[in-house]
KOLDO-120447 format. One line per field, with one value per residue (C-alpha): residue number from 1; residue in three letters; x, y, z. Coordinates in nm, 2 decimals. Example, Ala and Ser with C-alpha at 12.3 -4.5 7.8 and 13.67 -1.06 7.14 Angstrom:
<recs>
num <- (1	2) $
residu <- (ALA	SER) $
east <- (1.23	1.37) $
north <- (-0.45	-0.11) $
up <- (0.78	0.71) $
</recs>
This chain:
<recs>
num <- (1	2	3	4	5	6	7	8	9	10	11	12	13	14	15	16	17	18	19	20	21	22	23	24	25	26	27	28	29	30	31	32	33	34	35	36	37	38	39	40	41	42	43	44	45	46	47	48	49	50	51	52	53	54	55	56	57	58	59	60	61	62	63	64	65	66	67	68	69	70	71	72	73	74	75	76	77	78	79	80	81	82	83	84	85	86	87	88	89	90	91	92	93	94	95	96	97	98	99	100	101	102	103	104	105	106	107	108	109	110	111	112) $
residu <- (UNK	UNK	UNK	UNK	UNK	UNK	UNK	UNK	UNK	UNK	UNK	UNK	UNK	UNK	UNK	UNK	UNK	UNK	UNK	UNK	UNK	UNK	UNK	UNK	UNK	UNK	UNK	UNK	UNK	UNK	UNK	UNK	UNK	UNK	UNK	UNK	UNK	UNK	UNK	UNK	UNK	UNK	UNK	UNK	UNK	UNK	UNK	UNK	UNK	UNK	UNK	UNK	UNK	UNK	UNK	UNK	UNK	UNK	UNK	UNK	UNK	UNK	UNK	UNK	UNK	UNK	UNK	UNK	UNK	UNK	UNK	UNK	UNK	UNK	UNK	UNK	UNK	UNK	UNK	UNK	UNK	UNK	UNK	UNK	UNK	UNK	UNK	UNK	UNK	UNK	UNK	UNK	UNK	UNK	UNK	UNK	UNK	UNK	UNK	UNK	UNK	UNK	UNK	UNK	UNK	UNK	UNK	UNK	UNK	UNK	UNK	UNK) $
east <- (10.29	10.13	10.16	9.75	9.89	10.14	9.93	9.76	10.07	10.29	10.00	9.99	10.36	10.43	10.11	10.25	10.63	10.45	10.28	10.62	10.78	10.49	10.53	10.92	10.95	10.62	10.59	10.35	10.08	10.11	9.83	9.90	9.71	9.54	9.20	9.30	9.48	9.15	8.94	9.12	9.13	8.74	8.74	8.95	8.72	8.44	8.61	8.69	8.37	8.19	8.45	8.17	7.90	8.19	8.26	7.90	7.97	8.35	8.23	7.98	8.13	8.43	8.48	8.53	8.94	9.03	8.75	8.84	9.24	9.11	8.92	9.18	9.50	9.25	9.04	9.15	9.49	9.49	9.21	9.40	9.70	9.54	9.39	9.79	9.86	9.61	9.71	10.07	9.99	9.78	10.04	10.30	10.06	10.05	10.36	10.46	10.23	10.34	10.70	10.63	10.73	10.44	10.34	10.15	10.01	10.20	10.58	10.73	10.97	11.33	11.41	11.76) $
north <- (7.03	6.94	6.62	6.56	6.60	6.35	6.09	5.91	5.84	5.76	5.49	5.37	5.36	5.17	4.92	4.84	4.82	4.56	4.40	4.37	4.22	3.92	3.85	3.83	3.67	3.45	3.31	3.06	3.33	3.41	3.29	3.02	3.05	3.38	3.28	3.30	3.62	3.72	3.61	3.72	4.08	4.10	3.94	4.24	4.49	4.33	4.32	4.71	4.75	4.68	4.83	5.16	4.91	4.76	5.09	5.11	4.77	4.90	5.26	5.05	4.75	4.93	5.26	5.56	5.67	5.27	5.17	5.43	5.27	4.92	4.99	5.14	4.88	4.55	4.65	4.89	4.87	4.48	4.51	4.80	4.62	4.31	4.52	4.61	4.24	4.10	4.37	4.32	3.91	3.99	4.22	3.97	3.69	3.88	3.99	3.61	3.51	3.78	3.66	3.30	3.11	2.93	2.56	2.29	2.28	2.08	2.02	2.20	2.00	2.06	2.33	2.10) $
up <- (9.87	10.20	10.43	10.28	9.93	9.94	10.16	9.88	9.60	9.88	10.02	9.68	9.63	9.90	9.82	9.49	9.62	9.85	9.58	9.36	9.67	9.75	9.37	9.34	9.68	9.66	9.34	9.44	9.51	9.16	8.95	8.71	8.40	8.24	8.31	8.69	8.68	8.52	8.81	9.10	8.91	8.89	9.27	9.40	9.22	9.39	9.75	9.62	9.55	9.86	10.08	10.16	10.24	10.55	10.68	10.95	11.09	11.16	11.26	11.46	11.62	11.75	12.01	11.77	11.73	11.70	11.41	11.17	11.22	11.29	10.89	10.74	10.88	10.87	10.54	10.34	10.30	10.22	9.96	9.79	9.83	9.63	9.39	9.33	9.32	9.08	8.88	8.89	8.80	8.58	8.33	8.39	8.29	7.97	7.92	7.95	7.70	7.46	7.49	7.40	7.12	6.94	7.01	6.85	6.52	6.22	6.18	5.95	5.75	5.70	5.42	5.38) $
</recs>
């Protein structure tokens, strides 16, 4: 296996062991309800998304060795890494939800 191969799990490892740290160390980034999580799931697909349409104005606005660093370090790397996160809120919204007890409804009455 070569330095190339490795490159993209190891970029993604480390996104998501950032992403596990902002949520266990920052719990009020976290989302509070399900139909939040939701949202900022679809908003980093977008930002995801449109990341080819950024890369002229970077390639452009900056001299050539520095934008392609300046894209990856300022662009990339934070849009993947919130990809990561909404992801990681979004499961654990879930999982939360699945582990509840019920609420509401009618009292049951006493079976004494």
């Amino acid at each position: 296996m070569t330095g190339k191969d490795i490159l993209e799990p190891a970029t993604l490892a480390g996104l998501g062991v950032v992403a596990v740290w902002l949520y266990v160390c920052h719990p009020r980034l976290r989302p509070r309800t399900l139909t939040r999580a939701m949202i900022h799931v679809a908003v980093s697909f977008l930002l995801f998304a449109a990341l080819p349409y950024t890369v002229d104005f970077w390639i452009g606005a900056l001299p050539k060795p520095f934008s392609v660093i300046a894209f990856v370090a300022l662009v990339m790397l934070p849009v993947l890494g919130y990809v990561v996160f909404s992801w990681l809120a979004l499961m654990a919204k879930l999982h939360d939800l699945a582990d509840s007890k019920p609420s509401g409804g009618h009292p049951v009455p006493d079976a004494g």
